[in-house]
N, CA, C and O atoms as CSV, one atom per row, in Angstrom:
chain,resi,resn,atom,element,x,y,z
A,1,UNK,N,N,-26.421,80.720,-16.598
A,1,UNK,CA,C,-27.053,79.684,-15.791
A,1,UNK,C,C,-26.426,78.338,-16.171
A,1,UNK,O,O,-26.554,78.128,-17.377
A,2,UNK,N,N,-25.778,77.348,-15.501
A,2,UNK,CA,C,-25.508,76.198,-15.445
A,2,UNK,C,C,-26.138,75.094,-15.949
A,2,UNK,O,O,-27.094,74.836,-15.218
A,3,UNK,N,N,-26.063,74.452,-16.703
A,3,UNK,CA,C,-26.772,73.411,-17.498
A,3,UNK,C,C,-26.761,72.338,-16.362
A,3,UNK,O,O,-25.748,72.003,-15.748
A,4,UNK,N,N,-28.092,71.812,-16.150
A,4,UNK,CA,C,-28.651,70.982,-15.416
A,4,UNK,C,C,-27.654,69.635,-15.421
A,4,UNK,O,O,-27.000,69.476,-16.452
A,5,UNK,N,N,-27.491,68.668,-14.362
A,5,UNK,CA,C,-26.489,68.180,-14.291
A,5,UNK,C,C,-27.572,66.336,-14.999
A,5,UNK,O,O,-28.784,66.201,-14.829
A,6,UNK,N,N,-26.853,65.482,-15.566
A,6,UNK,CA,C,-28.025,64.776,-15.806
A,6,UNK,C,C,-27.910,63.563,-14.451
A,6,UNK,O,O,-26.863,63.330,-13.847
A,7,UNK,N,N,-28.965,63.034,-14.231
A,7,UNK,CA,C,-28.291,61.944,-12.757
A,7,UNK,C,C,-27.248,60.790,-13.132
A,7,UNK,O,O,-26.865,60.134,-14.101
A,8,UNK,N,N,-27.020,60.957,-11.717
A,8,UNK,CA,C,-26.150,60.123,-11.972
A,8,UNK,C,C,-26.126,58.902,-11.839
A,8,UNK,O,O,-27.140,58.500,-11.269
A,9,UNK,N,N,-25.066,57.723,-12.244
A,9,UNK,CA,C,-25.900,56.359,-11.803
A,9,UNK,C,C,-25.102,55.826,-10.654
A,9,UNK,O,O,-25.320,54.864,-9.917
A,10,UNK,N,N,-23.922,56.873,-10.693
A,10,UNK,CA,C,-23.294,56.337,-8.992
A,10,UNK,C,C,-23.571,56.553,-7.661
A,10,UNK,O,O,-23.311,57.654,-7.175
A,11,UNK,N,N,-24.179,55.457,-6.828
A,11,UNK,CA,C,-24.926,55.515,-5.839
A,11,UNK,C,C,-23.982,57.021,-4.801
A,11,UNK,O,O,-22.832,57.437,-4.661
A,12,UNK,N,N,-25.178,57.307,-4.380
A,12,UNK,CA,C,-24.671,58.390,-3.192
A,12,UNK,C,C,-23.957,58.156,-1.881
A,12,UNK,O,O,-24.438,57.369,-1.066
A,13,UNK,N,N,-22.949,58.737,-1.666
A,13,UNK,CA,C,-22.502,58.259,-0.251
A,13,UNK,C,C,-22.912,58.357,1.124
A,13,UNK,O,O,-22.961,59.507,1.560
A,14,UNK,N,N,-23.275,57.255,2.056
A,14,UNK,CA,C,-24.074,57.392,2.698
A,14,UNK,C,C,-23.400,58.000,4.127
A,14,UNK,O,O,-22.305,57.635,4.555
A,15,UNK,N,N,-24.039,58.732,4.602
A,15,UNK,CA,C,-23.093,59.468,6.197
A,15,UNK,C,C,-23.708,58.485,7.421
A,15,UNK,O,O,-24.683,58.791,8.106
A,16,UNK,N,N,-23.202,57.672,7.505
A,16,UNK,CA,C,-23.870,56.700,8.908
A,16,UNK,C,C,-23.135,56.451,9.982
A,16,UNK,O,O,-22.022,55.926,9.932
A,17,UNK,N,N,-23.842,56.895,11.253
A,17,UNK,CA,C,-23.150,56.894,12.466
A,17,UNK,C,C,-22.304,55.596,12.664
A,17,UNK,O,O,-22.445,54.531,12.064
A,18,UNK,N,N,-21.100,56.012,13.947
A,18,UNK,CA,C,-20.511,54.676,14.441
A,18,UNK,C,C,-21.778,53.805,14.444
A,18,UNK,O,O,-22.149,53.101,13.505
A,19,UNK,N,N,-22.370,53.947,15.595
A,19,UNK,CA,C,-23.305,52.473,16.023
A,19,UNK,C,C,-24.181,51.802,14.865
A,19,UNK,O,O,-24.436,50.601,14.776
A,20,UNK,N,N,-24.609,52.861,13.958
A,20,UNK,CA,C,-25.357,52.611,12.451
A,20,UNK,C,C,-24.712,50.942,11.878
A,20,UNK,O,O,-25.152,49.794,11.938
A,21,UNK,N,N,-23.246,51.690,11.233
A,21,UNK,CA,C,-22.489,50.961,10.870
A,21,UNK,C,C,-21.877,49.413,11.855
A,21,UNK,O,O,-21.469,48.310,11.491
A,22,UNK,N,N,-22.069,50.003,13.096
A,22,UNK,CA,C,-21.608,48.837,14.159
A,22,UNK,C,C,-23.370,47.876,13.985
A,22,UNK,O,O,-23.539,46.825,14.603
A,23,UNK,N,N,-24.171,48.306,13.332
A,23,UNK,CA,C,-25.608,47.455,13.657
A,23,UNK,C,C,-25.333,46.940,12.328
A,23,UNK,O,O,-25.634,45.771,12.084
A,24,UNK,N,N,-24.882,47.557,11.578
A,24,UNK,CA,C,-24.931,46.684,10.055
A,24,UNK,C,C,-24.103,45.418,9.974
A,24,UNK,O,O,-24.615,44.326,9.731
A,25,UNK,N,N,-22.154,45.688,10.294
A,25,UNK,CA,C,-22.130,44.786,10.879
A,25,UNK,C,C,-22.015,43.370,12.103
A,25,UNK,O,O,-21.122,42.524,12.138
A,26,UNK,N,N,-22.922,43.454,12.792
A,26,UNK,CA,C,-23.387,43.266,13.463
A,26,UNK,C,C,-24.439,41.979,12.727
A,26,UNK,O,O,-24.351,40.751,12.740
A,27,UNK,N,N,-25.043,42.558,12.352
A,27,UNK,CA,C,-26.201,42.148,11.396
A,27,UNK,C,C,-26.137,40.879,10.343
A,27,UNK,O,O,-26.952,39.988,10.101
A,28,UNK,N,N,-24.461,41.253,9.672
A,28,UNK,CA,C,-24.351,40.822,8.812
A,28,UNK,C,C,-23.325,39.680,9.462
A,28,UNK,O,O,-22.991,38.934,8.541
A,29,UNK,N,N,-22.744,39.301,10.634
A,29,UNK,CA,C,-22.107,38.361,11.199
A,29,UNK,C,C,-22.254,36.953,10.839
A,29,UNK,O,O,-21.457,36.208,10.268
A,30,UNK,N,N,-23.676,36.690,11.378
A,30,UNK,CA,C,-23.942,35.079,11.008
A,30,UNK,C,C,-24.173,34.696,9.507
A,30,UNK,O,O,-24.337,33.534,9.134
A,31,UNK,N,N,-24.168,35.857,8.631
A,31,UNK,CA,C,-24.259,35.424,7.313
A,31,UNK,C,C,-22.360,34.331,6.832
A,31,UNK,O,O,-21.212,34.444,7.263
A,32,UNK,N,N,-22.995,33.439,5.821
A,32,UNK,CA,C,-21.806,32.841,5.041
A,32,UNK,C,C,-20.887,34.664,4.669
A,32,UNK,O,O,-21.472,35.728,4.876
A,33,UNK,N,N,-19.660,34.590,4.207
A,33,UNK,CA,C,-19.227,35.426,3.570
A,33,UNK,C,C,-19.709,35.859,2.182
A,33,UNK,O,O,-19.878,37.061,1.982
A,34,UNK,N,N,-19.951,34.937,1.173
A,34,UNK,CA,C,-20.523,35.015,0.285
A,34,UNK,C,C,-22.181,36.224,0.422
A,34,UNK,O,O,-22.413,37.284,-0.160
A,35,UNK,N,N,-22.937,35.519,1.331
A,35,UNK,CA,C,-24.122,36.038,1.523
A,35,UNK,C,C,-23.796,37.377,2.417
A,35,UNK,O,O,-24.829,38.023,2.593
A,36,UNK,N,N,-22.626,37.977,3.038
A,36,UNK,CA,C,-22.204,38.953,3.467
A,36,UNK,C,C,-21.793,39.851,2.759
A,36,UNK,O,O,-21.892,41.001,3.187
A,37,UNK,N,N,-21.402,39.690,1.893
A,37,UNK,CA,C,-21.153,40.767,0.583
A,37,UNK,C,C,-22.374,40.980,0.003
A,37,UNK,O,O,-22.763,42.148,-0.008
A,38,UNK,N,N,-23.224,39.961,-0.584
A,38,UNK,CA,C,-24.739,40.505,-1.117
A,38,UNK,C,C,-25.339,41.089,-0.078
A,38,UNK,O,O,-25.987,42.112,-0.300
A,39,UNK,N,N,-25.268,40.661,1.021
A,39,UNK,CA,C,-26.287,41.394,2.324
A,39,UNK,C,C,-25.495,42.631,2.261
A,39,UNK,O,O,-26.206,43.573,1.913
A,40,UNK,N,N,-24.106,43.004,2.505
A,40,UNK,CA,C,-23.846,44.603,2.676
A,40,UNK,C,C,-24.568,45.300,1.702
A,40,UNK,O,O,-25.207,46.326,1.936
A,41,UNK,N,N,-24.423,44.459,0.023
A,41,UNK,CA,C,-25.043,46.006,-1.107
A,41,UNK,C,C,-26.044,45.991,-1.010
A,41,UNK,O,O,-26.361,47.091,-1.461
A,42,UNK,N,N,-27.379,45.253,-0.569
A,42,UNK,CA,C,-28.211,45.287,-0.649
A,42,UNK,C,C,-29.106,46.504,0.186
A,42,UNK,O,O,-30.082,47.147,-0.202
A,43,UNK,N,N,-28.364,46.548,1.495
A,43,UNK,CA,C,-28.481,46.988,2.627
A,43,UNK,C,C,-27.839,48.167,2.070
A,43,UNK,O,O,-28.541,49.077,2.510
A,44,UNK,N,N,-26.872,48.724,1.326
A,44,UNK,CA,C,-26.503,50.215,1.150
A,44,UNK,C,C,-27.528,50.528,0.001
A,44,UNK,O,O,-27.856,51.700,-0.179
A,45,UNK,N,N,-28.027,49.565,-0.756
A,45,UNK,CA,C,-29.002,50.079,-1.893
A,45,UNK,C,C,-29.935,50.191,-1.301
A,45,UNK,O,O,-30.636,50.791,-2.117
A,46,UNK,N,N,-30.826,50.001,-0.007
A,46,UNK,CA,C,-31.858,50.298,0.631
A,46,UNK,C,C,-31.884,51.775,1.058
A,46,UNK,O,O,-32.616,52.716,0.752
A,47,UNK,N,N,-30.876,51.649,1.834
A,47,UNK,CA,C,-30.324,52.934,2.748
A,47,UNK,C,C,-30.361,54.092,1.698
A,47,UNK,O,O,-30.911,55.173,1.907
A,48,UNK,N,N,-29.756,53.767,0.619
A,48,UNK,CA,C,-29.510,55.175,-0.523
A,48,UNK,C,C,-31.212,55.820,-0.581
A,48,UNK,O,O,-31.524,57.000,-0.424
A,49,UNK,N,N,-32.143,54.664,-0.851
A,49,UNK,CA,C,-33.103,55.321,-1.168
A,49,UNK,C,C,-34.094,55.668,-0.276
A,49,UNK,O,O,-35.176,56.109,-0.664
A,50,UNK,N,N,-33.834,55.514,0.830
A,50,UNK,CA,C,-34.213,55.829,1.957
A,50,UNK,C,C,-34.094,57.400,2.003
A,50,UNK,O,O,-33.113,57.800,1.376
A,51,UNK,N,N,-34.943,58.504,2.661
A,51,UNK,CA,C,-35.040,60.308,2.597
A,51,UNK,C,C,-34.032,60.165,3.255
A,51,UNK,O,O,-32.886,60.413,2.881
A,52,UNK,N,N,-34.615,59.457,5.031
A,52,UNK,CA,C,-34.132,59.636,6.618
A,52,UNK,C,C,-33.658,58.506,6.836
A,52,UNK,O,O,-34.350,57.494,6.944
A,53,UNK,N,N,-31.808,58.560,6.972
A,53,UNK,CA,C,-31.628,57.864,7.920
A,53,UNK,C,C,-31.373,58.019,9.407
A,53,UNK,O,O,-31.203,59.172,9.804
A,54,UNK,N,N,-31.322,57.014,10.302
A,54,UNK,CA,C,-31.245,57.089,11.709
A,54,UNK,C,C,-31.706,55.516,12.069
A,54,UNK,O,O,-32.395,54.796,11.345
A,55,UNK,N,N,-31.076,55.133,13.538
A,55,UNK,CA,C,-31.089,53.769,13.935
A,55,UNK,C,C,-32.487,53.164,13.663
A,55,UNK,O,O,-32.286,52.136,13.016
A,56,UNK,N,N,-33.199,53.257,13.771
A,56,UNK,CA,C,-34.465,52.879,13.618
A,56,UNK,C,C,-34.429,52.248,11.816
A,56,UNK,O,O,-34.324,51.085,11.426
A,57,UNK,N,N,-34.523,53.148,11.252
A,57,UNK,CA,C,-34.153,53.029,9.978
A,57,UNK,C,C,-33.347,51.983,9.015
A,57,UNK,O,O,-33.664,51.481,7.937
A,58,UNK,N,N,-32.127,51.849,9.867
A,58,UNK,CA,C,-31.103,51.033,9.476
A,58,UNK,C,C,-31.151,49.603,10.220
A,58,UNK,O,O,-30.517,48.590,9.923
A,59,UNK,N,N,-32.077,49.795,11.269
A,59,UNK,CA,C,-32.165,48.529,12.398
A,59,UNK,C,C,-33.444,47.646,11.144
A,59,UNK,O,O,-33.277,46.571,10.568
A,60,UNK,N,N,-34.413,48.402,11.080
A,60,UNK,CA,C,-35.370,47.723,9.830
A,60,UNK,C,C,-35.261,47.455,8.921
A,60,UNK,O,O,-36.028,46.654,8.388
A,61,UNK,N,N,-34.242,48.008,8.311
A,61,UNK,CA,C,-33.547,47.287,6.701
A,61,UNK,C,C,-32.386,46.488,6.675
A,61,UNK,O,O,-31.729,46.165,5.685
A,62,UNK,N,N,-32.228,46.249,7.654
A,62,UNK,CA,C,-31.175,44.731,8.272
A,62,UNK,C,C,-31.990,44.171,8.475
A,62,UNK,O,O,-31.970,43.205,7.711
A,63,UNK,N,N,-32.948,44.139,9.200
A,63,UNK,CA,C,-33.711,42.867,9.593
A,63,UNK,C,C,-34.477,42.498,8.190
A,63,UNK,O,O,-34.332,41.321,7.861
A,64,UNK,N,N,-35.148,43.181,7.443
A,64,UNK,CA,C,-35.754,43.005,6.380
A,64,UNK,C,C,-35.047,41.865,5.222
A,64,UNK,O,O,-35.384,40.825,4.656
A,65,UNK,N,N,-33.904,42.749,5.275
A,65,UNK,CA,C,-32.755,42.195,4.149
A,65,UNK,C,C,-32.209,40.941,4.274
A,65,UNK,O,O,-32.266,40.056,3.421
A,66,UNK,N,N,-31.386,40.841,5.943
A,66,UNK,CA,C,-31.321,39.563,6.590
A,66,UNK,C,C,-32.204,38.708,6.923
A,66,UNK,O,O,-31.764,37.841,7.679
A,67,UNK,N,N,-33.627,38.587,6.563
A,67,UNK,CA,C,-34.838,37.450,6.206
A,67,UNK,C,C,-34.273,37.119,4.966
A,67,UNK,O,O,-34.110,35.900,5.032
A,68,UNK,N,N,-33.932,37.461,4.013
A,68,UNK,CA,C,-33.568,37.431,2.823
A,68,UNK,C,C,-32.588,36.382,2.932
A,68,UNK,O,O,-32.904,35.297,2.445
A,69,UNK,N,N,-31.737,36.467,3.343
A,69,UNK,CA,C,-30.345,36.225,3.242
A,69,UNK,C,C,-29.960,34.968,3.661
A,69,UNK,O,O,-29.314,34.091,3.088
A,70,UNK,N,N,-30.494,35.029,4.821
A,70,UNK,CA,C,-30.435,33.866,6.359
A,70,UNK,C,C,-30.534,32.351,6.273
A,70,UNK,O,O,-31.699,32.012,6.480
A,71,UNK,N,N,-29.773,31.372,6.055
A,71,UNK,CA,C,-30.120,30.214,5.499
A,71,UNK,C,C,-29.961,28.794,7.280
A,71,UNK,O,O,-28.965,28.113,7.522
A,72,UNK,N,N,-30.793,28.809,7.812
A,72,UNK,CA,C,-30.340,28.237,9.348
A,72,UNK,C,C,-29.306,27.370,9.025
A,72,UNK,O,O,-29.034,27.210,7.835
A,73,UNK,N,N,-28.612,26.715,9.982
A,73,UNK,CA,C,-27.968,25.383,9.529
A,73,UNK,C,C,-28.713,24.042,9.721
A,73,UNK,O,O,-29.796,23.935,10.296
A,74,UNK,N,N,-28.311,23.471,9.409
A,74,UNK,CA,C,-28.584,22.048,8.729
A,74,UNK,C,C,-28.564,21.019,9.950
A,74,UNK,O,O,-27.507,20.414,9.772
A,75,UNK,N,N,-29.167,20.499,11.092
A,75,UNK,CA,C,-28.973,19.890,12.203
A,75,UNK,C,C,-29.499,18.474,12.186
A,75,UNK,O,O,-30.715,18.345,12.328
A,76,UNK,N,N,-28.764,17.408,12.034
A,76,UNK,CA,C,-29.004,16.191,11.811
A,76,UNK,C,C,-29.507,15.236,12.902
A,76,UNK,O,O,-28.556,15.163,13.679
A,77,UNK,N,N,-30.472,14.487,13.358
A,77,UNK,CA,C,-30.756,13.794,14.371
A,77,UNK,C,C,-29.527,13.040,14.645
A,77,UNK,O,O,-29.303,12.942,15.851
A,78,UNK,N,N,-28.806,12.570,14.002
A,78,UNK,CA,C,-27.844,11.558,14.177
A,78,UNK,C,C,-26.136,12.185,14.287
A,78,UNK,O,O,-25.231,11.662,13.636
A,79,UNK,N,N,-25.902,13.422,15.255
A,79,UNK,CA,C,-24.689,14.226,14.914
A,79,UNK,C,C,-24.068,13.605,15.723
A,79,UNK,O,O,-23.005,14.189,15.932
A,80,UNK,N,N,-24.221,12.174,16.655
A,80,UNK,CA,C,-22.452,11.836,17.233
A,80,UNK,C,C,-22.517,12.284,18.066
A,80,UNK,O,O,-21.573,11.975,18.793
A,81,UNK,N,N,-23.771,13.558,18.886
A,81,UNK,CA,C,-23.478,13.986,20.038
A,81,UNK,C,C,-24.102,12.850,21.168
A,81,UNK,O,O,-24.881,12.098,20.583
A,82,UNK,N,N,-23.992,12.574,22.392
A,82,UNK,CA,C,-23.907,11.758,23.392
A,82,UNK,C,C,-25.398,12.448,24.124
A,82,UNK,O,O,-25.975,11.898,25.062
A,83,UNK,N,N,-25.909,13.887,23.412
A,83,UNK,CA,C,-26.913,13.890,23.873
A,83,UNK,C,C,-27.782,14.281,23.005
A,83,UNK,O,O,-27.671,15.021,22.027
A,84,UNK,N,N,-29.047,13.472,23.642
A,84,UNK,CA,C,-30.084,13.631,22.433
A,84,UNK,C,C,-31.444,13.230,22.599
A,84,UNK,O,O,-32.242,13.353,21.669
């Protein structure tokens, strides 16, 4: 009998459809780059521990994650534009 394997600490690879992956990024667009790299691992460390994935799934832990993330921009009364 095979000696039990002990876990491991390298995350599992996740099998996610085209559109999955097209919603992630998607998702992750309006982020800075900086905040696009933390938003991707965050979003695959969700997903790992997730049983079931499927769109639903992955559509709610983008949105979740990207509250997180999301910083609006900065809009000044006084921007020089001609309308206002």
């Amino acid at each position: 009998m095979p000696a039990p394997s002990a876990p491991s600490s390298e995350p599992r690879p996740l099998a996610l459809s085209d559109s999955e992956i097209s919603h992630i990024m998607s998702a992750c667009r309006p982020l800075s780059s900086v905040d696009r790299e933390v938003f991707l691992r965050q979003v695959a460390s969700v997903l790992g521990r997730e049983p079931v994935l499927g769109d639903g799934v992955v559509s709610r832990v983008c949105r979740e994650v990207f509250k997180q993330h999301w910083s609006p921009p900065e809009l000044s009364r006084n921007n020089g534009s001609k309308y206002r």
